[in-house]
C-alpha positions as CSV (number, residue, x, y, z in Angstrom):
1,X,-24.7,122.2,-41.2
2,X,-22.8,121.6,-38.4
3,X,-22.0,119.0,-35.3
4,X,-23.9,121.4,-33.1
5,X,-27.1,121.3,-35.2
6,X,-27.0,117.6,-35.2
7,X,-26.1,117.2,-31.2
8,X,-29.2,119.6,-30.5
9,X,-31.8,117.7,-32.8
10,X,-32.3,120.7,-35.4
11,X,-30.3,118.4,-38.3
12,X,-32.0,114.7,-38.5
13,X,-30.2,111.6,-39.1
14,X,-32.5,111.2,-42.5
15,X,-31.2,114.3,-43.9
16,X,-27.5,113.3,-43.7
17,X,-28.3,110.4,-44.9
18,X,-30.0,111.8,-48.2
19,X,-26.9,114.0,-48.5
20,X,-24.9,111.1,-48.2
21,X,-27.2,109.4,-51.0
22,X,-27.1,112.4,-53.0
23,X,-23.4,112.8,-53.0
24,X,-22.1,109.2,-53.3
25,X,-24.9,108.2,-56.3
26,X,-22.9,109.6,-59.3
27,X,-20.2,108.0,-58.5
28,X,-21.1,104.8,-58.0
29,X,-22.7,104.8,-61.6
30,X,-19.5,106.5,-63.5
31,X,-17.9,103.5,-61.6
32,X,-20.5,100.8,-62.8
33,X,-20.4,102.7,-66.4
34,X,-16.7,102.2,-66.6
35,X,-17.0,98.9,-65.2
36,X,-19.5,97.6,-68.0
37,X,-17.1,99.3,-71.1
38,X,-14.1,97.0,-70.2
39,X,-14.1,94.1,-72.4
40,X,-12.7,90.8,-72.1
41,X,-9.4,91.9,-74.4
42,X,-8.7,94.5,-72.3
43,X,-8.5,92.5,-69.1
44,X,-7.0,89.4,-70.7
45,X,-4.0,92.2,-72.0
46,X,-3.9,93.6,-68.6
47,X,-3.8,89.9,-66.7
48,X,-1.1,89.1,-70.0
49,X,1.8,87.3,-67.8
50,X,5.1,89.5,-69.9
51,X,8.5,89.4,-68.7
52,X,10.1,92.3,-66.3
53,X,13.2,94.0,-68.1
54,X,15.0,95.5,-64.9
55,X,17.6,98.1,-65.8
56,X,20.6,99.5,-63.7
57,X,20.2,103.0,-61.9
58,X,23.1,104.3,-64.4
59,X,21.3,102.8,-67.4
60,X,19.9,106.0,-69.9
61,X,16.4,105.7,-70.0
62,X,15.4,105.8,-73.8
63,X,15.1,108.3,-76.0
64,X,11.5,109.5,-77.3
65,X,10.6,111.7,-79.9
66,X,7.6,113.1,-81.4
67,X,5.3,112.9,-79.0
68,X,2.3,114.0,-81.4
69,X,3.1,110.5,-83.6
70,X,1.2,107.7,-83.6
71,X,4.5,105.3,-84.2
72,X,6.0,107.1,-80.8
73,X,2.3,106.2,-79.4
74,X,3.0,102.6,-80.3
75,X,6.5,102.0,-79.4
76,X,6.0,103.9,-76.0
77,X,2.9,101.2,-75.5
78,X,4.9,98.3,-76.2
79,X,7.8,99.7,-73.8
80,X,5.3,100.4,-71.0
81,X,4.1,97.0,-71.4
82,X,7.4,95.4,-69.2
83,X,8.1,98.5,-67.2
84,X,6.6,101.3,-65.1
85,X,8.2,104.4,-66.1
86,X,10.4,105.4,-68.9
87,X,13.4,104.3,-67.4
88,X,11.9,101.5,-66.3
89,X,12.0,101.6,-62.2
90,X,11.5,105.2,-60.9
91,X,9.5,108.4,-62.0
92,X,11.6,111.0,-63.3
93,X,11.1,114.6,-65.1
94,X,11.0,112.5,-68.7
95,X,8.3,110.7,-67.4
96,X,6.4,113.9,-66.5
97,X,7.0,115.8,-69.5
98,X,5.9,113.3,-71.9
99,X,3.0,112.3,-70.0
100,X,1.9,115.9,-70.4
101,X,2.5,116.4,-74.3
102,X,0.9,113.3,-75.3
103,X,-2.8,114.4,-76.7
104,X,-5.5,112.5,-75.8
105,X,-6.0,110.9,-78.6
106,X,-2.7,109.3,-77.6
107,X,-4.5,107.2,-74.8
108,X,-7.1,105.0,-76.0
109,X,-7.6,102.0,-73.6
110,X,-8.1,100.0,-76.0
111,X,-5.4,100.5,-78.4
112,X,-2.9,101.6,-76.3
113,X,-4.0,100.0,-73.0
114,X,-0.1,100.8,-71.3
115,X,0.1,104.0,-72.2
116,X,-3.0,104.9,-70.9
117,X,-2.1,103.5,-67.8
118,X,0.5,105.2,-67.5
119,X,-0.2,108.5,-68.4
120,X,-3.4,108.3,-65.7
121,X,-0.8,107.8,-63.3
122,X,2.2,109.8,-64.2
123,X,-0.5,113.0,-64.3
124,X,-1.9,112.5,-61.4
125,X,0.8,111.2,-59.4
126,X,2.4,114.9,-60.4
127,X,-0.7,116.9,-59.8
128,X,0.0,115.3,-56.5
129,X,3.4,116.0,-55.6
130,X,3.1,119.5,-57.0
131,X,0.2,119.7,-54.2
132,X,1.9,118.6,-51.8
133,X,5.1,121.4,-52.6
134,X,2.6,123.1,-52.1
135,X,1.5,123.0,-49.1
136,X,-1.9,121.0,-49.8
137,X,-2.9,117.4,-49.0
């Protein structure tokens, strides 16, 4: 399949479009199947107004251990409620590293709505930096 086939008539409008159709359809229904598992709860915790604890650059970020406990799981939640990263304002090695150890089992949406969150992003904003050291976009 290529631009020349479709200039010169051998590759029809209809067919691209069924591609198209073919390729887009799965994910528009893992979308609308992810869409119809979030409950009110998790929205209202989401849409929670919470206050922001800002912290100076030279601040330690805090200490975490045991990242296979479900107490760490907790208080890591409830700190990622008021802040984005560990140390509250920038992504840092910590940040990657326990994002990484935490099992799955870790990131329930529903129990631990803020972790999850957080986690999805801290692993996939790294994927995409070490992409990007890479050479790939």
């Amino acid at each position: 399949m290529t631009l020349q086939d479709y200039t010169s008539g051998d590759l029809l409008t209809g067919f691209l479009k069924k591609e198209l159709i073919d390729l887009i359809t799965p994910i528009i229904l893992d979308i609308q199947e992810k869409k119809r598992k979030i409950s009110e709860e998790v929205v209202f915790e989401y849409m929670r107004p919470r206050r922001l604890k800002w912290t100076r650059k030279d601040e330690p970020s805090p200490k975490v251990e045991g990242a296979s406990e479900p107490e760490t799981w907790d208080r890591l939640n409830e700190l990622l409620a008021d802040q984005s990263y560990l140390n509250g304002h920038k992504m840092g090695s910590e940040d990657i590293s326990m994002a990484h150890s935490l099992p799955e089992e870790a990131l329930s949406r529903s129990l631990r709505p803020h972790l999850a969150r957080w986690a999805r992003h801290v692993r996939a904003r790294a994927e995409e930096d070490k992409r990007r050291a890479n050479g790939m976009s």
